[in-house]
C-alpha positions as CSV (number, residue, x, y, z in Angstrom):
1,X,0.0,0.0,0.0
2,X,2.6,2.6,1.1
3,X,4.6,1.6,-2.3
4,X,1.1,2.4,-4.2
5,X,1.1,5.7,-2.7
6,X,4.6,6.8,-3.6
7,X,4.0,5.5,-6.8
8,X,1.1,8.3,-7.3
9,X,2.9,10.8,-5.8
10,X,6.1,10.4,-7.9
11,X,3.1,10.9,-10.8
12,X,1.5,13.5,-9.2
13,X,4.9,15.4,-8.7
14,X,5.8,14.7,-12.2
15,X,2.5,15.7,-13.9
16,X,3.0,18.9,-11.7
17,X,6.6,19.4,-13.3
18,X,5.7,19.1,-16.4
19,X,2.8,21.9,-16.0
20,X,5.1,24.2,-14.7
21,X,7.6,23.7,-17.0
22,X,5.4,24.5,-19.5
23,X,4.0,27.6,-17.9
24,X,7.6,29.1,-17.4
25,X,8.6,28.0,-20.9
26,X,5.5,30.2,-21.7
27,X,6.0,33.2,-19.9
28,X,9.7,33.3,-20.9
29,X,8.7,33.3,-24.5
30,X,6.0,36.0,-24.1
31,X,8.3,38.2,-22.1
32,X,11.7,37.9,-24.6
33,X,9.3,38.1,-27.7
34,X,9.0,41.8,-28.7
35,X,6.6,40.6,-31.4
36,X,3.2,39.3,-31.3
37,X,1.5,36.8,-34.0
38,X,-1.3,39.3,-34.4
39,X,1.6,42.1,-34.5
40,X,3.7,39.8,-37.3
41,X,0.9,39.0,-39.1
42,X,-0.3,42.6,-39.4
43,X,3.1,43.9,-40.6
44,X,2.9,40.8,-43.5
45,X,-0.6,42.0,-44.7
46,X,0.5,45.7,-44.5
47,X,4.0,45.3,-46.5
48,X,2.3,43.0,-49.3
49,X,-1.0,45.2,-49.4
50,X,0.2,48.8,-49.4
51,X,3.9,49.0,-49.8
52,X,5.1,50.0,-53.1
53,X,8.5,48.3,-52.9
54,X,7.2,45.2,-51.9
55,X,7.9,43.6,-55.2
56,X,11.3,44.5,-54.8
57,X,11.7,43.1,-51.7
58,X,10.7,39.4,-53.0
59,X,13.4,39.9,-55.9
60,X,15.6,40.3,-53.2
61,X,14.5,37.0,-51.8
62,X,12.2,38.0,-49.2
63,X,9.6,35.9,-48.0
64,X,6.9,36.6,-45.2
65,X,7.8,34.1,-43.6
66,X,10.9,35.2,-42.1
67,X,8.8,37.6,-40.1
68,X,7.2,35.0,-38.3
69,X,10.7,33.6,-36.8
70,X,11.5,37.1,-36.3
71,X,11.5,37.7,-32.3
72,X,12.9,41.2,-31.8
73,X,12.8,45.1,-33.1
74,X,15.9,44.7,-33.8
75,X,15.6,41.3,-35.6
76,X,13.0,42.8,-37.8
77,X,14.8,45.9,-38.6
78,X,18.1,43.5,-39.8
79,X,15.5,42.4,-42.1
80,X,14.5,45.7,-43.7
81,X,17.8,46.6,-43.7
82,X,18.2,43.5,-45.9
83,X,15.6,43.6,-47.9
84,X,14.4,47.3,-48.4
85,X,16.2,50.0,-49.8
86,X,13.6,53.1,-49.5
87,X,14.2,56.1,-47.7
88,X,10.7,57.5,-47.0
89,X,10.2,53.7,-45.3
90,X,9.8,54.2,-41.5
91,X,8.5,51.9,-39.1
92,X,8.0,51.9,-35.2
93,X,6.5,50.5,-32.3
94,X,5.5,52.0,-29.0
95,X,8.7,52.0,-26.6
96,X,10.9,51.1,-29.1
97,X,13.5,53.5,-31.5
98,X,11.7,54.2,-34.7
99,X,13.3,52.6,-38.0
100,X,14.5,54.9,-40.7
101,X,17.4,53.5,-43.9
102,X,20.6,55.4,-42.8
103,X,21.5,57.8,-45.5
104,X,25.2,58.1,-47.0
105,X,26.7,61.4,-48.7
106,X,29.0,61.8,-52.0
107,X,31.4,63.8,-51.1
108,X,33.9,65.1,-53.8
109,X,37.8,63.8,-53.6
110,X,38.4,67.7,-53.9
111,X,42.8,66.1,-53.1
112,X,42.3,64.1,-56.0
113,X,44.3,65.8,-59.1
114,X,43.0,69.3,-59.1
115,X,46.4,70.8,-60.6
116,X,44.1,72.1,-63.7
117,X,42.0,74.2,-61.5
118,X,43.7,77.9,-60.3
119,X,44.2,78.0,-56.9
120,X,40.8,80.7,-56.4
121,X,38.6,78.6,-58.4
122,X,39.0,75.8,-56.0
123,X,35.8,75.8,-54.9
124,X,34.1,75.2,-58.2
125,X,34.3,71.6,-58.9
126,X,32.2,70.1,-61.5
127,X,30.9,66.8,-60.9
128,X,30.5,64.3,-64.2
129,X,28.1,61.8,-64.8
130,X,26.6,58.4,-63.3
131,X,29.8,56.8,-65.4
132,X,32.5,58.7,-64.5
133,X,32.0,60.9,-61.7
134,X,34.7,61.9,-59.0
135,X,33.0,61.2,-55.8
136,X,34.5,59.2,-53.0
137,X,31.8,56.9,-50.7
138,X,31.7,57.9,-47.4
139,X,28.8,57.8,-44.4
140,X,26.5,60.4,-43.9
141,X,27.4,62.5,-40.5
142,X,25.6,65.5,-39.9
143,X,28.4,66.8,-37.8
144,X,31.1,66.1,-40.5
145,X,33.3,69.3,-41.1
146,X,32.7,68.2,-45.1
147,X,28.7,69.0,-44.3
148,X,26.5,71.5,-43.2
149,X,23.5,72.4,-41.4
150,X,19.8,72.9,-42.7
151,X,18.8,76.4,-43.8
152,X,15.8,77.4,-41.1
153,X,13.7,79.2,-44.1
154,X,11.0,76.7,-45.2
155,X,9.2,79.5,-47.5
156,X,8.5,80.1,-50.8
157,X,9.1,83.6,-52.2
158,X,10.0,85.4,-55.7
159,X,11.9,88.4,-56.6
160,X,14.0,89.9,-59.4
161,X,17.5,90.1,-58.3
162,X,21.4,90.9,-59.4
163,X,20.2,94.5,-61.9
164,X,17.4,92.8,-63.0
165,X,19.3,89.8,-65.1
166,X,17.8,87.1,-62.3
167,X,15.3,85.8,-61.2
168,X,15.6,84.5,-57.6
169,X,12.7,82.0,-56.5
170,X,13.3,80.5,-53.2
171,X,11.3,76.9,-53.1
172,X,11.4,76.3,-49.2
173,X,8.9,73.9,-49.5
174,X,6.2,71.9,-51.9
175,X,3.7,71.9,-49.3
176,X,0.9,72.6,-51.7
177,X,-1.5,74.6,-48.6
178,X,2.0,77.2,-48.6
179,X,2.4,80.0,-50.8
180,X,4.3,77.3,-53.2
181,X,1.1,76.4,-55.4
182,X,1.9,80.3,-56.7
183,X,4.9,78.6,-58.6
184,X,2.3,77.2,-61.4
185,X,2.1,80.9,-62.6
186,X,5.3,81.9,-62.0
187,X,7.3,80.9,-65.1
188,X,5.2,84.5,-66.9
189,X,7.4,86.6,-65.2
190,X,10.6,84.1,-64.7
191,X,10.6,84.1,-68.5
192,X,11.2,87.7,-69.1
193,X,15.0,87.7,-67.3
194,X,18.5,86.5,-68.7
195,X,18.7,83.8,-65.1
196,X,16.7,82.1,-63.3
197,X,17.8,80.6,-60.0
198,X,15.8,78.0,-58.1
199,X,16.6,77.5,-54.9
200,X,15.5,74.1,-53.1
201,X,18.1,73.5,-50.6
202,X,16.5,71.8,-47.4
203,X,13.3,71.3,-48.7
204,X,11.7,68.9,-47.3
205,X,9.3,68.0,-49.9
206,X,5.8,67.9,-50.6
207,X,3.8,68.2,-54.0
208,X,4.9,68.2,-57.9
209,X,2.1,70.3,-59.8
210,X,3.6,73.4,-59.5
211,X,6.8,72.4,-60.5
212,X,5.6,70.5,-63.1
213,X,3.3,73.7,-64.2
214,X,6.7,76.1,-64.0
215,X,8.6,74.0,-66.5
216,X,5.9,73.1,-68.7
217,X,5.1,76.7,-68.4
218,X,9.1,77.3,-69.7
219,X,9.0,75.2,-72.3
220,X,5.7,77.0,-73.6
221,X,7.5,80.1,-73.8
222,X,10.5,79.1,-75.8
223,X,13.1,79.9,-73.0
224,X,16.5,80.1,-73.8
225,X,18.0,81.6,-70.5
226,X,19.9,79.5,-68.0
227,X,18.0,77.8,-65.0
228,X,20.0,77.2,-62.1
229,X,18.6,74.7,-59.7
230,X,20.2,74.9,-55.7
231,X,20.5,72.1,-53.7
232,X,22.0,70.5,-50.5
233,X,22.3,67.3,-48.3
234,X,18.5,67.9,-46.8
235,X,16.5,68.5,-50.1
236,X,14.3,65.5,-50.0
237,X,11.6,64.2,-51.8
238,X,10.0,66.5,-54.2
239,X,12.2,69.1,-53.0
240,X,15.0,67.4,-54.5
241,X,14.0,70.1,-57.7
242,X,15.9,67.6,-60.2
243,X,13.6,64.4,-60.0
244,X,11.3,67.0,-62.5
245,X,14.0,69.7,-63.9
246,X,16.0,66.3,-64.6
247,X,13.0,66.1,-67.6
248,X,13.4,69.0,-69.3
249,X,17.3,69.0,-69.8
250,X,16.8,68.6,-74.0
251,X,14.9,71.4,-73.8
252,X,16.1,73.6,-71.2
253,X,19.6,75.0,-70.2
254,X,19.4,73.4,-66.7
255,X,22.6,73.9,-64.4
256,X,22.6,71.8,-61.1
257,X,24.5,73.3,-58.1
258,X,25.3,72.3,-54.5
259,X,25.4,69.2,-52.9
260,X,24.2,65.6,-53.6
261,X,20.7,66.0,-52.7
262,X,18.7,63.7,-49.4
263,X,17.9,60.5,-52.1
264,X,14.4,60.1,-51.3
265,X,13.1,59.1,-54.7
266,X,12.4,55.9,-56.1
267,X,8.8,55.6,-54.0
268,X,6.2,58.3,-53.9
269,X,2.9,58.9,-52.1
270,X,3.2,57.9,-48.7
271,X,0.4,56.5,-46.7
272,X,0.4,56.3,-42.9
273,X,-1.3,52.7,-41.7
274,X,-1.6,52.1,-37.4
275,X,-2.1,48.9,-35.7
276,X,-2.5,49.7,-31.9
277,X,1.2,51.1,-31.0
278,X,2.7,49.6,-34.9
279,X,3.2,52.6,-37.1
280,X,3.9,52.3,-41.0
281,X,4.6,55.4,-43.3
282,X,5.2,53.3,-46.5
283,X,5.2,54.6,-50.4
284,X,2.5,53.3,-52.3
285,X,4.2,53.3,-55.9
286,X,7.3,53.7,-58.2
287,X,8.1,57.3,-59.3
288,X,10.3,57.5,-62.5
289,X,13.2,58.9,-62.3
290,X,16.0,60.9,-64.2
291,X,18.9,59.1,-65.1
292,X,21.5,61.1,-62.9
293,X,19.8,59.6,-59.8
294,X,22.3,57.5,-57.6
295,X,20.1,55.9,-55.3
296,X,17.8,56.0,-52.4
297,X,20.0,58.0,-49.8
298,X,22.3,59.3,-52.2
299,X,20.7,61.7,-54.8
300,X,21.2,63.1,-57.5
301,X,25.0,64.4,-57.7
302,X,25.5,68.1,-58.8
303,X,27.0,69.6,-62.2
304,X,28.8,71.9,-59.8
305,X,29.8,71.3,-56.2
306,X,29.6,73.9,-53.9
307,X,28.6,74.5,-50.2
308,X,26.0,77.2,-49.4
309,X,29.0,79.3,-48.1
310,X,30.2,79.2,-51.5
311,X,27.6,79.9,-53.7
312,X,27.7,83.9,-54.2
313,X,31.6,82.9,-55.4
314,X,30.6,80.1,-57.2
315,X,27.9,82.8,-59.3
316,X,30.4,85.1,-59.1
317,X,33.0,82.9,-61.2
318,X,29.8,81.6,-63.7
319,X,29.3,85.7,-64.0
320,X,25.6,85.5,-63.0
321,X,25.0,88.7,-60.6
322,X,23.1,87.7,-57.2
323,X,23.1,90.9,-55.3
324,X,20.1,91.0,-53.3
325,X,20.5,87.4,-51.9
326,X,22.1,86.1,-48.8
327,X,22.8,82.4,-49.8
328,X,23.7,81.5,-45.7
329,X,21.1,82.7,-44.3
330,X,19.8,80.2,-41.8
C-alpha cells in the first residue's frame, strides 16, 4: 500500500513538473518576444497590401515568412535593412527606437588631381556623370566638417535680383496649402529675365504640380536663358527640384548646383497605416526617375559642387549677378 502511494505521488509530482515547466517555458517566451503573431501577421498583410516596394523586396528573396521567426525590433529591422532599400520607409512600435534606412553622402575627392583648376577657383568643382563621376563613398554624418546644417527658411518667395538679369525663387517647401502652389504661374514673369535661379536646398518635400506647371510653363515660352537649380544634403523628396528639372534638360539650359541631394526618390505617395502602437509610413508606388539619380539616400550628384557658403563665389566665377540674396542665411 505505502509503495502504491509513492507511486502516485512520484506521478503527481511529475505531472505537476511538467505543468510548470510548460508555464515558465510560456511566460519566458511572451516576455523575450518583442513581437506578437497578431503584431507579425499585421506587418505581413500591411507590406504585401500597401507598400510599393514590396515587389522589390521578394526579388531580393524576401519571403513573409521570415517575419514569423522574427523575435525582436531589432531582428525585424536587420531584415528591412536586408531587404528594403527606400528612404521615406519608416517603421516603429511603442517604446521602441523608430526605423529609418541610414542615408550616405558623396562627397567630392576635392585632393584628388585638381592641378588644372587655379588655386581661387578651388571651390568650383564640376561633378560628371553616373559613369565617370569623381565622388568618394563615405557615411553620412551631420556633424562632419565636409557637411553642413539645414537652412531654417521653409518659404516660398519670388523676386527679381542681381540689376534685374535674375530671377531669384526661393522653393522652401512643396507643401501645396504654402504659398508654393503660386509657382504654377510663376514661369510668366521668370521668363522675361537672362537667369533664373531656383533655390530648393532643405526642402523637405511635398507636391509636384507646381513644378511641373513652371517648366511646362518654360517650355511653352520658348526659353533660352539658364536655369540654375540649388540644392544640398537635406533637399528631400519632391524638394529634390531635379527628380522633374532632370526632364526637361533637351529642352532647357538646366545647371545643377550644391550638394548631392537627401535620395528620397524611387517611392512616392506615402500612406500612414496604425495597428494599436505599430506605425507604417510606407510609399504606395514607383516614381520614375532621371537618369542622374544614384540611389535611395544618395541623390542626384551636382553639375557643380559647392557648399551654401560658397555659392555667391561660385555665381560670381559663372558671371551671374546675385546681389540681393544672402545664400547662408539660416
Amino acid at each position: 500500500m505505502i509503495v502504491k502511494k509513492s507511486k502516485e505521488r512520484r506521478v503527481i509530482f511529475l505531472f505537476i513538473s511538467i505543468l510548470l515547466f510548460t508555464f515558465i517555458s510560456c511566460a519566458t517566451n511572451t516576455v523575450h518576444s518583442e513581437l506578437t503573431k497578431h503584431e507579425k501577421d499585421w506587418i505581413k498583410a500591411t507590406l504585401e497590401k500597401h507598400y510599393g516596394g514590396y515587389e522589390d523586396m521578394l526579388k531580393k528573396g524576401f519571403s513573409s515568412d521570415m517575419i514569423d521567426d522574427v523575435t525582436t525590433i531589432s531582428e525585424l529591422y536587420q531584415l528591412f535593412d536586408t531587404y528594403v532599400q527606400d528612404t521615406h520607409f519608416s517603421f516603429s512600435k511603442t517604446g521602441y527606437n523608430q526605423y529609418r534606412q541610414k542615408r550616405k553622402a558623396w562627397i567630392p575627392d576635392l585632393d584628388r588631381d585638381t592641378s588644372n583648376i587655379a588655386a581661387e577657383n578651388k571651390f568650383y568643382y564640376p561633378a560628371k556623370n553616373n559613369h565617370g563621376q569623381d565622388y568618394v563613398y563615405a557615411e553620412y554624418l551631420i556633424d562632419s566638417p565636409k557637411e553642413e546644417k539645414p537652412l531654417k527658411d521653409y518659404s516660398y518667395y519670388e523676386k527679381s535680383i542681381g540689376n534685374n538679369e535674375t530671377y531669384y525663387i526661393r522653393v522652401g517647401t512643396c507643401d501645396n496649402n504654402s504659398s508654393y502652389k503660386k509657382m504654377s504661374n510663376s514661369y510668366v514673369s521668370a521668363a522675361k529675365y537672362k537667369n533664373i535661379i531656383l533655390d530648393g536646398r532643405s526642402n523637405n518635400g511635398g507636391g509636384q504640380n507646381p513644378l511641373f506647371d513652371f517648366f511646362n510653363g518654360l517650355v511653352r515660352s520658348a526659353y533660352t536663358g539658364k536655369i540654375y537649380v540649388l540644392q544640398d544634403y537635406h533637399s528631400y523628396s519632391a524638394g529634390e527640384l531635379y527628380c522633374v528639372a532632370g526632364r526637361y534638360t533637351e529642352t532647357l539650359n538646366i545647371i545643377l548646383i550644391g550638394t548631392n541631394s537627401g535620395g528620397m526618390q524611387k517611392y512616392a505617395n506615402c500612406v500612414a497605416y496604425t495597428n494599436g502602437g505599430l506605425y507604417f509610413w510606407l510609399p504606395s508606388n514607383y516614381f520614375s526617375l532621371p537618369e542622374r539619380f544614384m540611389g535611395e539616400g544618395l541623390g542626384y550628384p551636382a553639375d557643380i559642387w559647392s557648399l551654401s557658403v560658397d555659392l555667391k563665389k561660385t555665381f560670381d566665377f559663372l558671371n551671374v549677378n546675385t546681389t540681393g540674396i544672402n545664400f547662408t542665411q539660416k
